[in-house]
C-alpha positions in Angstrom: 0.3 -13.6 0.7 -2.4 -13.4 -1.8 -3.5 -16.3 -4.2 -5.0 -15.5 -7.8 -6.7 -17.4 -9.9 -5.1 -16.7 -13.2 -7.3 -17.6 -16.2 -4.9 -17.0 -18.8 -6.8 -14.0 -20.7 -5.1 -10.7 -20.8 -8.1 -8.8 -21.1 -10.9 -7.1 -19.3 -12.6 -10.2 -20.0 -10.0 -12.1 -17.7 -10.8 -9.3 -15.0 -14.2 -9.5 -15.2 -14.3 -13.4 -14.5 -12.5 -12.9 -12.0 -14.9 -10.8 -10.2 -17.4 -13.2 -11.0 -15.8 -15.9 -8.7 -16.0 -13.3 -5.8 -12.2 -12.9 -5.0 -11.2 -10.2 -3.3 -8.5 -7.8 -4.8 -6.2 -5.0 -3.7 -6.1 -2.0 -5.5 -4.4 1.3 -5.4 -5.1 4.6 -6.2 -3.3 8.2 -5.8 -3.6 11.8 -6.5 -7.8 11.8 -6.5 -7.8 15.5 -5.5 -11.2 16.5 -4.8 -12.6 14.8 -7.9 -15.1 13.2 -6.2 -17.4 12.6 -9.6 -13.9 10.8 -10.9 -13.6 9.1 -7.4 -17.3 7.6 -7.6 -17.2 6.3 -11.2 -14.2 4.4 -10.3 -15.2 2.7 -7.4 -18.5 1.9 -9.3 -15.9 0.4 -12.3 -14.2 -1.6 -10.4 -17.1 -2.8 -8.4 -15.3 -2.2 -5.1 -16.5 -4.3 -2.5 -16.6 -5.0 0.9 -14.1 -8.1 0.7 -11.6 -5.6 -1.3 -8.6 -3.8 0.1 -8.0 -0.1 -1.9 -5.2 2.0 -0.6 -5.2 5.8 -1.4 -1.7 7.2 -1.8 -2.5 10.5 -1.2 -3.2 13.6 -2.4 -6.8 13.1 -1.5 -7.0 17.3 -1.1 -7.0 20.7 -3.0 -7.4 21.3 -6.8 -10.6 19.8 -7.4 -14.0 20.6 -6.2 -15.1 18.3 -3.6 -12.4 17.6 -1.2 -14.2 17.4 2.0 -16.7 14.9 0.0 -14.3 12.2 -1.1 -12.8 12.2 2.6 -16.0 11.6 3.9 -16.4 8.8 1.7 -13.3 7.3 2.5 -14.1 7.2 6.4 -17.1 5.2 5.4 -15.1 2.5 4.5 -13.1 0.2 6.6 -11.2 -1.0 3.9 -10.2 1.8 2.3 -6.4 3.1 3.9 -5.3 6.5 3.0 -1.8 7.3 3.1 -0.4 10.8 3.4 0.7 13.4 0.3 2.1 16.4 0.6 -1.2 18.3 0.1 -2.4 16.5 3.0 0.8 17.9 5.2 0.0 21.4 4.0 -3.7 21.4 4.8 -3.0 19.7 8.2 -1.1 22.4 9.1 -3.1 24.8 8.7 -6.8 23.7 9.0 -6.1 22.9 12.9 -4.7 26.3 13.9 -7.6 27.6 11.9 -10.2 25.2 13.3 -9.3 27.0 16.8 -11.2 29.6 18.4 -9.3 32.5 18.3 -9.6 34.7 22.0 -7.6 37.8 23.0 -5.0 35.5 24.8 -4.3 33.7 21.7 -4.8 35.5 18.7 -0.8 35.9 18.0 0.5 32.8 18.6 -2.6 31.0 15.9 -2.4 34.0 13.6 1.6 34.6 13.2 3.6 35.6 10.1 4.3 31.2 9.6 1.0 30.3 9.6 0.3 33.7 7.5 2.8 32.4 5.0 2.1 28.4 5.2 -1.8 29.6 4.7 -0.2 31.5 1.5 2.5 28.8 0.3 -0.7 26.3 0.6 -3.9 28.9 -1.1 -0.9 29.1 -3.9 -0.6 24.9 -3.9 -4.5 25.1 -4.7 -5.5 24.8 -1.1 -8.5 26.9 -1.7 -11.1 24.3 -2.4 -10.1 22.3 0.8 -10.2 25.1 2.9 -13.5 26.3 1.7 -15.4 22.8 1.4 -13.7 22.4 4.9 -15.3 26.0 6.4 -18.7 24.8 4.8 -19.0 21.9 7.5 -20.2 21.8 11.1 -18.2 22.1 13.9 -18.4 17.8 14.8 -17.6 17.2 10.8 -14.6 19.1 11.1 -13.4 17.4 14.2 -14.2 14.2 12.0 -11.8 14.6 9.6 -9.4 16.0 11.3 -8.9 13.2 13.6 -9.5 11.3 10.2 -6.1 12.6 8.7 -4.1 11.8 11.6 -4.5 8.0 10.9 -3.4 8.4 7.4 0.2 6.5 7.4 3.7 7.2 5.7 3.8 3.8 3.9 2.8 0.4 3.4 4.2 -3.1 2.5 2.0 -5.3 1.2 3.0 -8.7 -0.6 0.3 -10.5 -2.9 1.3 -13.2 -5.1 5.1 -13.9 -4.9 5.8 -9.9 -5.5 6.2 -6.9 -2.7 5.0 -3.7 -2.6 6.1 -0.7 -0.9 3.4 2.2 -1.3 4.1 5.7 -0.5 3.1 9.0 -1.9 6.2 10.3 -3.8 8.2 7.2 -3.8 11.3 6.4 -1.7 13.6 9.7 -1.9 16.8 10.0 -1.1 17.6 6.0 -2.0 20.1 4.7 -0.3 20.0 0.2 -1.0 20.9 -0.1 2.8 18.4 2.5 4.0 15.5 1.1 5.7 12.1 2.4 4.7 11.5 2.9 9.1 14.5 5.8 8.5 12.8 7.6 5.4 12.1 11.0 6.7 8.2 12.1 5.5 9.9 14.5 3.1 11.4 11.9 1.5 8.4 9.9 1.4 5.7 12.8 0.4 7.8 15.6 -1.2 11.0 14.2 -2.7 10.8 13.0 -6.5 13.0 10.0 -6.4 15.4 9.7 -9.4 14.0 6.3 -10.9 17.1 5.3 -12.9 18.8 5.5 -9.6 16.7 3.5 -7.5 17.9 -0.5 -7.4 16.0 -2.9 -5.4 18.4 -5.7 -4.8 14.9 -8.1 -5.0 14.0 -7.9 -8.4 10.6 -9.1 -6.8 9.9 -5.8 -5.4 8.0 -2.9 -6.8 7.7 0.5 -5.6 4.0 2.2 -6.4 3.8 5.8 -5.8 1.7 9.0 -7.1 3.0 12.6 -6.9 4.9 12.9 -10.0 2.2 12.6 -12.5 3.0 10.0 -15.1 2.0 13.1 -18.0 5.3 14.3 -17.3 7.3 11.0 -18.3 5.4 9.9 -21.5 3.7 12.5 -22.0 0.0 10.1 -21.4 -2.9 9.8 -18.8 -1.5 6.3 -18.2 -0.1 4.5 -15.2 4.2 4.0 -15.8 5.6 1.1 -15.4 10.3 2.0 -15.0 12.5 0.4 -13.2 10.7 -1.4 -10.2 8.4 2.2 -10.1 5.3 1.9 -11.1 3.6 5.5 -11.5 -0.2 5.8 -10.5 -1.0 9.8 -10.9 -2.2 9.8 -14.2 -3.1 13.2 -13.3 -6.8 13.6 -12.4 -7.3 17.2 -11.8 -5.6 17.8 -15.0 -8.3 18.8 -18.1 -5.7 16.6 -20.4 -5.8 13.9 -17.5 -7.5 10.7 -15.6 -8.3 8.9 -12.5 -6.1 6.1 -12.2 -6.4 2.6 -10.1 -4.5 -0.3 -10.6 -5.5 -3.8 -9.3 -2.1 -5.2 -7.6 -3.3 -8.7 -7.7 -3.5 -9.0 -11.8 -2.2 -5.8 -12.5 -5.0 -4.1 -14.5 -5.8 -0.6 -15.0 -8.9 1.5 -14.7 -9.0 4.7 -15.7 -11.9 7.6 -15.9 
């Protein structure tokens, strides 16, 4: 478990002293999709370091501009673990039947009426900016991140302090209190909105952190939302009325740009 120094200051002032001692933090963030410019200021404000731990909870793809570039960025970093959103299960999908070489002997099995309408439920999803950042790289870059998506995971549990932390993408759908998080399909994990007022950890010690649902929609603000054990990080990025949002697990500050 992680150990903080707590200097009693609830400020950036607090944070920043932190820093200044050198301890390493974790920090999350969710729902960057393709804002790379938003994705570099942030890591730049939080002066992410090699020593931190920064999980992505997905959504990394489509919408924004530079898809392709904030992936490659992430594989850069050994520290960085991406989790997997929804946009991510609709551009896997499709980017490796496209990424194959179509011949006579296999043209209708890789072009068939479901991919047809996958490529068309995901285009519709804003899939177009991943797919064309993804057609403007070589044939070794593609293979890259293709093999980089496969190692994003479902979930993690993380415990820092005296408190646990179960990331996912959408949040735990389907809640059932003696459902273990092993048996949560990936639709319930990446698709589902859970029903907040529903959801009862029976350790009040526990938080769920999720993106996906962007907080806009509960309070009506670009700001991380904190309800019942949930604690809300897509403050809506690609959004012209929204933010990029991290939050630093360890003293439980928010960045936003």
């Amino acid at each position: 478990k992680r150990t903080v120094i707590l200097l009693g200051k609830d400020s950036l002032d607090w944070y920043n002293e932190i820093r200044n001692e050198g301890i390493a933090m974790y920090y999350v963030m969710s729902d960057i999709h393709g804002e790379y410019e938003k994705y570099l200021a942030m890591l730049k404000k939080i002066a992410f370091s090699e020593e931190d731990t920064l999980f992505i909870l997905g959504d990394v793809l489509d919408r924004g501009p530079s898809p392709m570039a904030v992936l490659q960025d992430m594989m850069s970093y050994p520290n960085i673990y991406p989790l997997l959103g929804n946009h991510e299960l609709m551009a896997m999908d499709i980017l490796y039947q496209l990424n194959t070489e179509i011949r006579q002997d296999n043209y209708a099995s890789v072009l068939n009426q479901d991919t047809m309408q996958k490529l068309i439920d995901w285009q519709l999803n804003g899939g177009q900016t991943t797919l064309l950042s993804f057609q403007s790289l070589d044939l070794q870059q593609r293979a890259d991140i293709l093999d980089y998506l496969t190692e994003f995971s479902l979930y993690e549990v993380i415990d820092v302090q005296d408190k646990s932390y179960i990331l996912t993408h959408a949040g735990l759908g389907n809640f059932h209190i003696h459902k273990k998080i092993k048996d949560y399909s990936i639709a319930e994990l990446v698709w589902n909105r859970p029903n907040d007022n529903q959801v009862t950890l029976p350790d009040k010690n526990t938080f769920i952190i999720c993106g996906h649902t962007p907080t806009l929609s509960f309070h009506g603000k670009p700001e991380i939302y904190h309800v019942n054990q949930h604690i809300y990080i897509d403050c809506g990025a690609c959004f012209s009325n929204g933010k990029l949002a991290c939050l630093c697990i360890d003293t439980m500050e928010e960045f936003y740009v």
